[in-house]
C-alpha atoms as an extended CHARMM CRD file, in Angstrom:
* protein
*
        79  EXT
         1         1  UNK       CA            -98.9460000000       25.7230000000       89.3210000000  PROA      1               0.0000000000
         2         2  UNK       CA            -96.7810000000       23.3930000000       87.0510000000  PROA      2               0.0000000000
         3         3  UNK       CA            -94.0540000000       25.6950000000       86.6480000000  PROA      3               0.0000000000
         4         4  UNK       CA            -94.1930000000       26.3390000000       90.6610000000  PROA      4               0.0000000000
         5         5  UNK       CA            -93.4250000000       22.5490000000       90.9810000000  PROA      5               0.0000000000
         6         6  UNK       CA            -90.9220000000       23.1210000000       88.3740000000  PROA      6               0.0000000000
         7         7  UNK       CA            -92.9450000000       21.0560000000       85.7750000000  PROA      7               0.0000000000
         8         8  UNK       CA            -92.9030000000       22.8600000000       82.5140000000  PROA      8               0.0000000000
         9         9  UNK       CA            -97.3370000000       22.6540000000       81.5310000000  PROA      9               0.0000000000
        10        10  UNK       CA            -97.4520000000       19.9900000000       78.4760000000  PROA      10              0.0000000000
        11        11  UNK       CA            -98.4060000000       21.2860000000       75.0440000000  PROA      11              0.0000000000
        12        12  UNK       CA           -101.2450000000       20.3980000000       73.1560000000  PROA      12              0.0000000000
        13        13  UNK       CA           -100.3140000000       17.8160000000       70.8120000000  PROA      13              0.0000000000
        14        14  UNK       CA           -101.1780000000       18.4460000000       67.3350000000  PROA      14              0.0000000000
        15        15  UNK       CA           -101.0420000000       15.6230000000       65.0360000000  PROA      15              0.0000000000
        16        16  UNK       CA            -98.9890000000       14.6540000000       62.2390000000  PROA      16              0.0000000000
        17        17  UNK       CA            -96.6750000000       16.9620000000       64.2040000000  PROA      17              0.0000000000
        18        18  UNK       CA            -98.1970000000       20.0980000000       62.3540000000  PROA      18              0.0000000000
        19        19  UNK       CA            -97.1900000000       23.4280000000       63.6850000000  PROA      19              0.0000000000
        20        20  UNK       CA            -99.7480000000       25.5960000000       65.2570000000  PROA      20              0.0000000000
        21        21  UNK       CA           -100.0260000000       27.5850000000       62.8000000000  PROA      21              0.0000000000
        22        22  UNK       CA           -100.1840000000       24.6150000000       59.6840000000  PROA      22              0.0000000000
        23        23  UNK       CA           -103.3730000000       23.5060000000       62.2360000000  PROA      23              0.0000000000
        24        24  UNK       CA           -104.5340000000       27.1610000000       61.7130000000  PROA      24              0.0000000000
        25        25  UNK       CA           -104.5760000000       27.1590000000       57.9260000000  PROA      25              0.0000000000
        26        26  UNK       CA           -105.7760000000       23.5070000000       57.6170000000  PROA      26              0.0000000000
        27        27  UNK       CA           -108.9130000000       24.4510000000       59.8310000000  PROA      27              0.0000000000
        28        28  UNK       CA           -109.5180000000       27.0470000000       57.2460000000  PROA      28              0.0000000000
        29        29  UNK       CA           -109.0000000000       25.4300000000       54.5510000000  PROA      29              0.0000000000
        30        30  UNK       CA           -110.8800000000       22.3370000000       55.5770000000  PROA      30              0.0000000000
        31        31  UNK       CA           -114.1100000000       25.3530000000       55.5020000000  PROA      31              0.0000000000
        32        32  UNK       CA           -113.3110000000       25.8220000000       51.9480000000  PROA      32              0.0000000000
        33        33  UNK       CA           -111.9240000000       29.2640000000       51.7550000000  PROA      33              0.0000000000
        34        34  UNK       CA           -109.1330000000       29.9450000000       49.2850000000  PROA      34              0.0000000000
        35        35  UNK       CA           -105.4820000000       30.9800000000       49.9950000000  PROA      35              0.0000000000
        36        36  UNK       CA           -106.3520000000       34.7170000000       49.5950000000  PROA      36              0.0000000000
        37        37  UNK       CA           -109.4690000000       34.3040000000       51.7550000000  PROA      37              0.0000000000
        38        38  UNK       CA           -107.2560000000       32.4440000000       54.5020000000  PROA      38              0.0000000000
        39        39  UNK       CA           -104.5180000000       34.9410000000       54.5180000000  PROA      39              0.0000000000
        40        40  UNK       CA           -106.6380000000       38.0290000000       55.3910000000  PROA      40              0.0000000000
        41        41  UNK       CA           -108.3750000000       36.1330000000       58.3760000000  PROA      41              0.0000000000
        42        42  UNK       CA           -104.5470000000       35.4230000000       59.3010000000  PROA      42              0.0000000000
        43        43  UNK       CA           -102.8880000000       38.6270000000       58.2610000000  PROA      43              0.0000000000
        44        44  UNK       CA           -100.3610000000       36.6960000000       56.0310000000  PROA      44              0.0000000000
        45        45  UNK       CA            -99.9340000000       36.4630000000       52.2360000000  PROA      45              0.0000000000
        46        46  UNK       CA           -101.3540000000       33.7150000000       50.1570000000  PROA      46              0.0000000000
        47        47  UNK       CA            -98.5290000000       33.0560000000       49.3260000000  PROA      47              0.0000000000
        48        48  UNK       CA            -97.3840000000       32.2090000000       52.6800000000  PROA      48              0.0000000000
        49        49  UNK       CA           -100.3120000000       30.1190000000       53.1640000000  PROA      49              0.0000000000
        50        50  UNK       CA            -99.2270000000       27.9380000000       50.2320000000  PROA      50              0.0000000000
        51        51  UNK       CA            -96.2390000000       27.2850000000       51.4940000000  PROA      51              0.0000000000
        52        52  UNK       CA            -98.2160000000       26.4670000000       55.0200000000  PROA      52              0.0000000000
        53        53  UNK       CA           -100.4350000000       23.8800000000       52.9890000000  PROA      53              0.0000000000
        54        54  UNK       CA            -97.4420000000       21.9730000000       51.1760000000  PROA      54              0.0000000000
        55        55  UNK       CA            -96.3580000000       21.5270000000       54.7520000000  PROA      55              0.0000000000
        56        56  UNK       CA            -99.6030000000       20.4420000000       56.0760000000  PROA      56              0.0000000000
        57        57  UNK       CA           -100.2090000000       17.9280000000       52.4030000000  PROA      57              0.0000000000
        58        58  UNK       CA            -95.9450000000       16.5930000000       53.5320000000  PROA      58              0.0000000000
        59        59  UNK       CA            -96.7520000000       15.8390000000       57.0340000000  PROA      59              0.0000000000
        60        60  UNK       CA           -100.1650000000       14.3910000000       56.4360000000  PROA      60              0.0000000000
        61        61  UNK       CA            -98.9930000000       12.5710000000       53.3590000000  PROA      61              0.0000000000
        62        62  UNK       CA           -102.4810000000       13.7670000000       51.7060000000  PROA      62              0.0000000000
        63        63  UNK       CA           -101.9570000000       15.6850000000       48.4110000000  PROA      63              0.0000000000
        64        64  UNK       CA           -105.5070000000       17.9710000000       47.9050000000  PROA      64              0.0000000000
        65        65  UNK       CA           -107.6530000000       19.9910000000       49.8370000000  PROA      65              0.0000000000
        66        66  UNK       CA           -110.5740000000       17.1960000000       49.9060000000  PROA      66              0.0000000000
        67        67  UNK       CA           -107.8310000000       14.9140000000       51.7950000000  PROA      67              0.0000000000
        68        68  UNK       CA           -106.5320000000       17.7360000000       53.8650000000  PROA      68              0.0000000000
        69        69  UNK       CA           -110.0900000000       18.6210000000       54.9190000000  PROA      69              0.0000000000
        70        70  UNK       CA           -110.9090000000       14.3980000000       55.8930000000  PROA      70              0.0000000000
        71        71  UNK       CA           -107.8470000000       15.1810000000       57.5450000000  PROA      71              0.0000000000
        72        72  UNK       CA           -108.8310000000       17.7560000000       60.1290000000  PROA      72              0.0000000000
        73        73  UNK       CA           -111.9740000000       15.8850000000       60.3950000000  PROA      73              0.0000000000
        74        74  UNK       CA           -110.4770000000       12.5110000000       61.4870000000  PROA      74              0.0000000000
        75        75  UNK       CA           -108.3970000000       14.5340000000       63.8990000000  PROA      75              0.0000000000
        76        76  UNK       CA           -111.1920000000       15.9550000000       65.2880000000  PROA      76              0.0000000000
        77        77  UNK       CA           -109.5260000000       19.4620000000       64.3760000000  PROA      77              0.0000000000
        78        78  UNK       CA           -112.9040000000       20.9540000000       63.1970000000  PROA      78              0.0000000000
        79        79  UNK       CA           -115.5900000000       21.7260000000       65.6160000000  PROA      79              0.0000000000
């Protein structure tokens, strides 16, 4: 209906301007699974999911998985 009024629909915003993606991986990892365990439910490498979790410790200037996880909670990111 948005685009008929030629309104583009809003995004979700997603804080600490994390991609969709780093939200993805931090919701994960905020349930304790490891990189390996994340990047089967994903279908990427755990390797790539490192690199998603350096991004998500940058933006949210946290720097472990403990923080990370308060993170997502504060956000209300976690269900």
């Amino acid at each position: 209906m948005l685009r008929a009024a030629g309104r583009r629909p809003s995004r979700p915003r997603r804080p600490a301007g994390l991609t969709a993606r780093e939200v993805e991986v931090l919701r994960l990892a905020a349930r304790g699974m490891t990189n390996h365990q994340i990047g089967a439910e994903l279908s990427i490498s755990s390797r790539t999911v490192g690199h998603h979790l350096g991004h998500i410790y940058d933006k949210t200037g946290r720097r472990t998985r403990a923080g990370v996880a308060v993170f997502a909670m504060e956000q209300r990111l976690l269900p």
